[in-house]
C-alpha positions as CSV (number, residue, x, y, z in Angstrom):
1,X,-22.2,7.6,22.4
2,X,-22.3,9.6,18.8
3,X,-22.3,7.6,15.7
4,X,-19.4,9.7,14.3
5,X,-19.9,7.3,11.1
6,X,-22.9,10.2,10.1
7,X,-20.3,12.6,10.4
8,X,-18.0,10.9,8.0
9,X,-18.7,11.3,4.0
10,X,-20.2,8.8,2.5
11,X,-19.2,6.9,-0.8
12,X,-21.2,8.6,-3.9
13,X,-20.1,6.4,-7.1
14,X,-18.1,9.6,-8.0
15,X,-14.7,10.5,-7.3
16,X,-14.4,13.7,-5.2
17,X,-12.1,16.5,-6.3
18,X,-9.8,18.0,-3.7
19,X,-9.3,21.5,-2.6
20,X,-5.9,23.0,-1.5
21,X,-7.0,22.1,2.7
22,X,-7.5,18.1,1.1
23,X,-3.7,18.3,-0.5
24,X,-2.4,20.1,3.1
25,X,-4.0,17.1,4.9
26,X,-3.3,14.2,2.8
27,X,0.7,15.3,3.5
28,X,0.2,15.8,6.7
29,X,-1.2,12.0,6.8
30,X,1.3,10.7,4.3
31,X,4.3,12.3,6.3
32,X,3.6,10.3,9.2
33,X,2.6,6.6,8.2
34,X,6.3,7.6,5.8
35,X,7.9,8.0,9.2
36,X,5.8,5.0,10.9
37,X,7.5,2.7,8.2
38,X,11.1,4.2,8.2
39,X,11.2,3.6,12.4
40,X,10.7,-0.3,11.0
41,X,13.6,-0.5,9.1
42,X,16.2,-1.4,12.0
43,X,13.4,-3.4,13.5
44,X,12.6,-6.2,10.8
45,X,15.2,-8.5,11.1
46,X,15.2,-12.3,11.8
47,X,13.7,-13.6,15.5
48,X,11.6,-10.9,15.5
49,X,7.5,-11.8,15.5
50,X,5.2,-9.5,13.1
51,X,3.1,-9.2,16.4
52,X,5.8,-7.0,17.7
53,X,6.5,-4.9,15.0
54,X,2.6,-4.3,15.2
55,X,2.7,-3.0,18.6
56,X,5.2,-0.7,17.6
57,X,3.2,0.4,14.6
58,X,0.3,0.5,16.9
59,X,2.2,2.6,19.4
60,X,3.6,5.3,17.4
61,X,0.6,5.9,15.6
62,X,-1.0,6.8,19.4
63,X,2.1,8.9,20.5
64,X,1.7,11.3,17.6
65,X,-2.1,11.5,18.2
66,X,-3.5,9.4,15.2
67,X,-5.6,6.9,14.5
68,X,-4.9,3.4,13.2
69,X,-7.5,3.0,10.7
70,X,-7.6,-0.5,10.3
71,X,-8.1,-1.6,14.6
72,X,-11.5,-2.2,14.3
73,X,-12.2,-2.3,10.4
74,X,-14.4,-4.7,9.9
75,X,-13.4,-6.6,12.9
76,X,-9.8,-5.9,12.3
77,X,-7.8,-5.9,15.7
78,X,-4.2,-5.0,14.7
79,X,-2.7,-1.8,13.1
80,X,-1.3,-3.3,10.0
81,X,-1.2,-5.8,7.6
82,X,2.2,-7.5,7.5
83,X,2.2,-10.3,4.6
84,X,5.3,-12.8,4.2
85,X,6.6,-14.4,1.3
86,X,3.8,-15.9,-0.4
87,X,1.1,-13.6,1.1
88,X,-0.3,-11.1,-1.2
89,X,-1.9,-8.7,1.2
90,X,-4.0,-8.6,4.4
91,X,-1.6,-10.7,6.7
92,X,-3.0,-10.6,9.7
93,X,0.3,-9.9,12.7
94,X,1.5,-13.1,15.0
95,X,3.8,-14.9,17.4
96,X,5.1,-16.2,14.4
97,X,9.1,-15.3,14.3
98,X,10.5,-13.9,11.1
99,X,13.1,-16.3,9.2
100,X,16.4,-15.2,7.6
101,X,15.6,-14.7,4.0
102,X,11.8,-14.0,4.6
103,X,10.2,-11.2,2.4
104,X,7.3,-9.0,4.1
105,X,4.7,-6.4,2.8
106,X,3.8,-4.3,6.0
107,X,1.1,-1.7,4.6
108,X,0.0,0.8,7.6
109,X,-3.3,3.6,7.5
110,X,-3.5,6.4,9.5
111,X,-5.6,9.1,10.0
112,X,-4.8,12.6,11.1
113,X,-7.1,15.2,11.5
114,X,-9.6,13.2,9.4
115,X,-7.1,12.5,6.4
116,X,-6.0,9.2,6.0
117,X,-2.5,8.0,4.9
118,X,-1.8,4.8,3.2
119,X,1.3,3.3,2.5
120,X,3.0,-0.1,2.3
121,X,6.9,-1.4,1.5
122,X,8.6,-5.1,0.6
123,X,11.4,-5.2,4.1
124,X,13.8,-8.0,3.3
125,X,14.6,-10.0,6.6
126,X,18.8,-10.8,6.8
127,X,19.7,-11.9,3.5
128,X,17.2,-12.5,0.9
129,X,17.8,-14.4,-2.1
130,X,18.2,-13.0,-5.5
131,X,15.2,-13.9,-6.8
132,X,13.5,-12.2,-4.0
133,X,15.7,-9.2,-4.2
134,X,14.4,-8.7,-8.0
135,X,11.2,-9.5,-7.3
136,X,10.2,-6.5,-4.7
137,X,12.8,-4.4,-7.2
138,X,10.3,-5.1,-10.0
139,X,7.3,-4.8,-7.8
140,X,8.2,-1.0,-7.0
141,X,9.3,-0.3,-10.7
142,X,5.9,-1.5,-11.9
143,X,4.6,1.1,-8.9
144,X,6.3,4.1,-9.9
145,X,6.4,3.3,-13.4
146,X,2.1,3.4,-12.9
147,X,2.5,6.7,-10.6
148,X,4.5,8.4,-13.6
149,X,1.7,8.2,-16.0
150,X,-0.5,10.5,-13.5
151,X,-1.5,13.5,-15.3
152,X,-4.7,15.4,-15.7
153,X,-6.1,14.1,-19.0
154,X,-4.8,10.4,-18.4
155,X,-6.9,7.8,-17.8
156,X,-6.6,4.9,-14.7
157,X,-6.3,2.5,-17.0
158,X,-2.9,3.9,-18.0
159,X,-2.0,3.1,-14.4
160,X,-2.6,-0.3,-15.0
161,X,-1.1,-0.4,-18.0
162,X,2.3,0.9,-17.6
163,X,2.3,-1.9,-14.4
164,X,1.7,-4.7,-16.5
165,X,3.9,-3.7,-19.1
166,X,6.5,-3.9,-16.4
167,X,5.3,-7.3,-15.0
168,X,5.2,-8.6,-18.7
169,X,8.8,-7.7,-19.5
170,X,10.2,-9.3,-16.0
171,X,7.6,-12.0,-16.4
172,X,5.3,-12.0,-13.8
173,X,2.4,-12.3,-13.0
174,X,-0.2,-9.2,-12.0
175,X,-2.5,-10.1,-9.0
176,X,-6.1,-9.2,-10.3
177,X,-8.0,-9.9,-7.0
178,X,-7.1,-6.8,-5.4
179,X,-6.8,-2.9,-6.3
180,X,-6.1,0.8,-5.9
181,X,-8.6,2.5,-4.5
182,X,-9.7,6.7,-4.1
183,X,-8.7,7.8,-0.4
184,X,-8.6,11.4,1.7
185,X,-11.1,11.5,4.3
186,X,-12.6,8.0,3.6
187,X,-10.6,4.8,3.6
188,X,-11.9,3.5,0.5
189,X,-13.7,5.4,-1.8
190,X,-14.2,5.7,-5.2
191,X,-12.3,5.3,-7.8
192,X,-11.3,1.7,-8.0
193,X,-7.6,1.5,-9.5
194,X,-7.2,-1.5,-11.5
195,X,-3.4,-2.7,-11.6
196,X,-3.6,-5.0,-14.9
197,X,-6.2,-2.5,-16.6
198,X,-5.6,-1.5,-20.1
199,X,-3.6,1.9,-21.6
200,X,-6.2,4.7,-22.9
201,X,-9.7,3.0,-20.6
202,X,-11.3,4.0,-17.3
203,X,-12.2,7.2,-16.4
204,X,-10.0,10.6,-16.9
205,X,-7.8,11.8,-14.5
206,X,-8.7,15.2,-12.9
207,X,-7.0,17.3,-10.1
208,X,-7.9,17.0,-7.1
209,X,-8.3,13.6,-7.0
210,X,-6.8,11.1,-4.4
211,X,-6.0,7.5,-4.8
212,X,-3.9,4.8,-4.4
213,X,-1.0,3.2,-6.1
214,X,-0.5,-0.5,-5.3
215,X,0.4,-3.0,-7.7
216,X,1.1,-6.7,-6.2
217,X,3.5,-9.3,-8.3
218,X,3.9,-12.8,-8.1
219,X,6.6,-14.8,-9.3
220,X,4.4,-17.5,-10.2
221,X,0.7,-16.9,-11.6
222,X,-1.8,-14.1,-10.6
223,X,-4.1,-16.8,-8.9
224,X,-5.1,-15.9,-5.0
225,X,-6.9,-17.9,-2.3
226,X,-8.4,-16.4,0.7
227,X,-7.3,-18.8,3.5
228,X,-10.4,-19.6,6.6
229,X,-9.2,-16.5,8.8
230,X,-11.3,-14.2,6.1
231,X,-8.3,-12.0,5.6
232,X,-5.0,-13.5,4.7
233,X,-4.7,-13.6,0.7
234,X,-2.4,-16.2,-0.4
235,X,-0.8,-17.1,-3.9
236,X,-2.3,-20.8,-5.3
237,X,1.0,-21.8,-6.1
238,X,2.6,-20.9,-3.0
239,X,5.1,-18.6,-5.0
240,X,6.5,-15.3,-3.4
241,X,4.5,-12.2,-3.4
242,X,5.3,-8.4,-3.4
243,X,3.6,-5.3,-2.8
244,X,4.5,-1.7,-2.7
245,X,2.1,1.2,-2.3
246,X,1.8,5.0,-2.5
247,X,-1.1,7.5,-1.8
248,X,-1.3,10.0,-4.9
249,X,-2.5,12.9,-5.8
250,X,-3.5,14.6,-9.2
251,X,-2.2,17.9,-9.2
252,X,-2.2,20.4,-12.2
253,X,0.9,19.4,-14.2
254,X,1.1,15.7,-12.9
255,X,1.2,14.4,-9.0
256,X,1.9,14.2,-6.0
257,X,3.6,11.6,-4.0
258,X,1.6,12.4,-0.4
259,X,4.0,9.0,0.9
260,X,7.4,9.8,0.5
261,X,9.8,8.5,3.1
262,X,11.5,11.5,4.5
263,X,14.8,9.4,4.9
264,X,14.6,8.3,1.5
265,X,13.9,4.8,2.3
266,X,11.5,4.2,-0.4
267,X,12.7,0.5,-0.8
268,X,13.5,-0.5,3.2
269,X,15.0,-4.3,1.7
270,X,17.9,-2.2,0.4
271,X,18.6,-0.1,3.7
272,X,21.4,-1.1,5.8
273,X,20.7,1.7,8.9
């Protein structure tokens, strides 16, 4: 059997620059984990188990010849991350049914032709309390509010700092545990994109460059704990938890959201189908 891992790039401590052929692939990957996530939108709703909207992730992904990227990531099994109420991020799919009034993160990679699209969105389950409601509405504001700052001559840290701004105003809380990170034909590669960084620091923005965008609030504190599975990432305080996230590229006047839902479902909790 090949090791195709020596095929792959490797991570280099610098952040690659993108040709035209990188910004043709990324869309092609962001298109379909879009779609992926918009065929969920009728499907989250209470009774159902996160296992089984899982296997439908998983299966779509195969029926438009992709890859998952995450079945088999470090031991991974599953095809997403699905994360309810007070999970941050990396909720690992169950037999567990969803509850009226749950809140859940699902975040999905694929790769085609080598690219790799990653994307997550806040799905509310039934009826979801107000404070829940404004709580994944924040969450994406602080993501787009982040994405808008993308220029060339920018710095990442201005991604981090228009979120926090954001956070600060609504008053919550910025997880620091976890981050953006630089994507294309790697999963994670360099740069690291800090969500509670500073305006002005970190290195400049550049086209051609490929990254990710996603910020995760809390209503309480920041705090996380990583629970004995080695995955799940919990808040301390048991508070709710929302996440949002976009792949991004700098182009030569701004960027380039590769993650768009082609429905226009950009925040599934407020889709009725």
């Amino acid at each position: 059997m090949t090791d195709t891992s020596l095929l792959l790039p490797m991570r280099t401590g610098e952040i690659r620059i993108h040709d035209a052929e990188g910004f043709a692939g990324m869309r092609r990957a962001g298109r379909l984990v879009a779609e992926c996530l918009d065929m969920l939108v009728p499907e989250v709703k209470p009774g159902v188990t996160t296992q089984h909207l899982d296997d439908l992730i998983r299966d779509f992904v195969f029926d438009h010849g992709a890859q998952s990227a995450t079945i088999g990531y470090r031991g991974f099994r599953h095809a997403s991350c699905i994360s309810v109420n007070h999970v941050i991020c990396h909720g690992i799919p169950g037999p567990k049914p969803l509850k009226e009034g749950d809140i859940a993160n699902i975040d999905v990679t694929v790769i085609v032709d080598g690219w790799h699209g990653d994307h997550s969105r806040m799905f509310g389950v039934g009826d979801v309390k107000r404070k829940a409601e404004r709580l994944m509405d924040v969450t994406y504001e602080a993501m787009m509010a982040g994405i808008s700052t993308v220029k060339p001559g920018a710095h990442f840290g201005d991604i981090g700092g228009a979120i926090s701004e954001i956070a600060r105003m609504n008053r919550m809380s910025v997880v620091e545990d976890f981050c953006g990170h630089g994507l294309g034909r790697l999963f994670h590669d360099e740069p690291n994109v800090v969500h509670s960084a500073e305006t002005g620091t970190g290195p400049e923005l550049k086209p051609g460059m490929f990254f990710t965008v996603e910020p995760m609030l809390n209503l309480g504190r920041k705090d996380a704990a990583i629970l004995p599975d080695g995955w799940t990432a919990v808040t301390r305080d048991r508070q709710l938890s929302a996440q949002f996230e976009h792949s991004v590229g700098v182009t030569e006047t701004g960027f380039e959201i590769f993650t768009l839902s082609p429905k226009g479902w950009h925040t599934p909790h407020t889709v009725k189908p």
